[in-house]
C-alpha positions in Angstrom: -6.3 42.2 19.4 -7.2 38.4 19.8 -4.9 36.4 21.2 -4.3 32.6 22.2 -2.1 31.2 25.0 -1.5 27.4 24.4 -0.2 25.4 27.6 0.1 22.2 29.4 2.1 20.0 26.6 5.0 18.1 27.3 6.3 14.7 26.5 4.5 11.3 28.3 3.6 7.6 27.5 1.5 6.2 25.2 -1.6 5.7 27.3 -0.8 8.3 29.4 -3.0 11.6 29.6 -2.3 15.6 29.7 -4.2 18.6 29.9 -3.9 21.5 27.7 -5.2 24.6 28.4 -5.9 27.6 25.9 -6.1 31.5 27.7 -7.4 33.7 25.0 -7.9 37.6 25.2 -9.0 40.8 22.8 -12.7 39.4 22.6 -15.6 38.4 24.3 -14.7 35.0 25.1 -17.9 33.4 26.4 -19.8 34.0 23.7 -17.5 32.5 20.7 -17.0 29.3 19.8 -13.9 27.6 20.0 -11.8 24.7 18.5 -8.5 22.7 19.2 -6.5 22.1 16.5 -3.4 20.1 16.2 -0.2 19.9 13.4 2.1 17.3 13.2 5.2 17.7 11.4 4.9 17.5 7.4 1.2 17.3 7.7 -2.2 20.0 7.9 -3.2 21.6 10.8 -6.3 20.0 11.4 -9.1 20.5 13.6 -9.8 18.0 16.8 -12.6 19.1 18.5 -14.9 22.4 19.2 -16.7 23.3 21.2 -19.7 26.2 21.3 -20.7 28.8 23.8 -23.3 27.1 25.5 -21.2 23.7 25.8 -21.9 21.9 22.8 -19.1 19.8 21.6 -17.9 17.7 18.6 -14.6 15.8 17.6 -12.9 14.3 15.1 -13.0 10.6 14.9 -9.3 10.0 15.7 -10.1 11.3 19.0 -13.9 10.7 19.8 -14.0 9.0 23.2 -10.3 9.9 24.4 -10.3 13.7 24.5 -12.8 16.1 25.8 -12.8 20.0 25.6 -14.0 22.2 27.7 -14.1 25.6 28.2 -14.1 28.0 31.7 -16.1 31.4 30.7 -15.5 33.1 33.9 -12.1 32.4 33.7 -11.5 33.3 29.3 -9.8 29.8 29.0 -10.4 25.9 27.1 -9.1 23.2 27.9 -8.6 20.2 26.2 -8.2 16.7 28.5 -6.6 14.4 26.3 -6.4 10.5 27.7 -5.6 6.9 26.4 -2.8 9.1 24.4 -1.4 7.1 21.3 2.1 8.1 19.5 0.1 9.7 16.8 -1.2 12.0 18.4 2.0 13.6 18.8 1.7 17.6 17.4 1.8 21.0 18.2 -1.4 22.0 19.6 -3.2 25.5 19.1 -6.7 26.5 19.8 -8.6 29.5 18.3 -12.3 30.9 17.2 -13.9 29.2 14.9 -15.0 32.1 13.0 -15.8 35.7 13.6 -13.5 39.0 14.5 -9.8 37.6 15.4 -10.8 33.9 14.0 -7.6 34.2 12.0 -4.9 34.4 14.9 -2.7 31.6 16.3 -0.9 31.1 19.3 2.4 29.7 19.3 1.2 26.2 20.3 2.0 23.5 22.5 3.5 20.8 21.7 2.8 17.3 22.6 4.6 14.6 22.5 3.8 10.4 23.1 6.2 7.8 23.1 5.7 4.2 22.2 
């Protein structure tokens, strides 16, 4: 059974920075391809950046140049160092597969808050 353990959110500054982190299980981890995804309240979850196996990454515009993910094979976790954070980028984070065996589960999130 795949599953996802968001951590790391909290509530800081606008121009501040956190870290989330993203411990999955039930699969082979280094070989899947992974994404951040992030719902604020009343709108779509939507996806923020991915990453693949062997490191490739992309990211939504909203984000390009503040945020970078990563991920730690050895270790089954992604991480997802957010900086220059802005008020709306307040959400609940979650991370997952992007497709395959267990691509449909969700963690309970994180949630991250900026303040203006």
């Amino acid at each position: 059974q795949v599953q996802f353990v968001e951590s790391g959110g909290g509530l800081v500054q606008a121009g501040g920075s956190l870290r989330l982190s993203c411990a999955a299980s039930g699969s082979t981890f280094s070989g899947r391809p992974m994404g951040w995804y992030r719902q604020a309240p009343g709108k779509q979850r939507d996806i923020v950046a991915q990453i693949t196996s062997g490191g490739i990454t992309n990211y939504a515009d909203s984000v390009q140049g503040r945020f970078t993910i990563s991920r730690d094979n050895a270790k089954n976790i992604a991480y997802l160092q957010m900086n220059s954070l802005k008020p709306e980028d307040s959400a609940v984070y979650y991370c997952k597969y992007l497709f395959g065996p267990g691509a449909n589960s969700w963690g309970q999130g994180t949630h991250v808050t900026v303040s203006s």
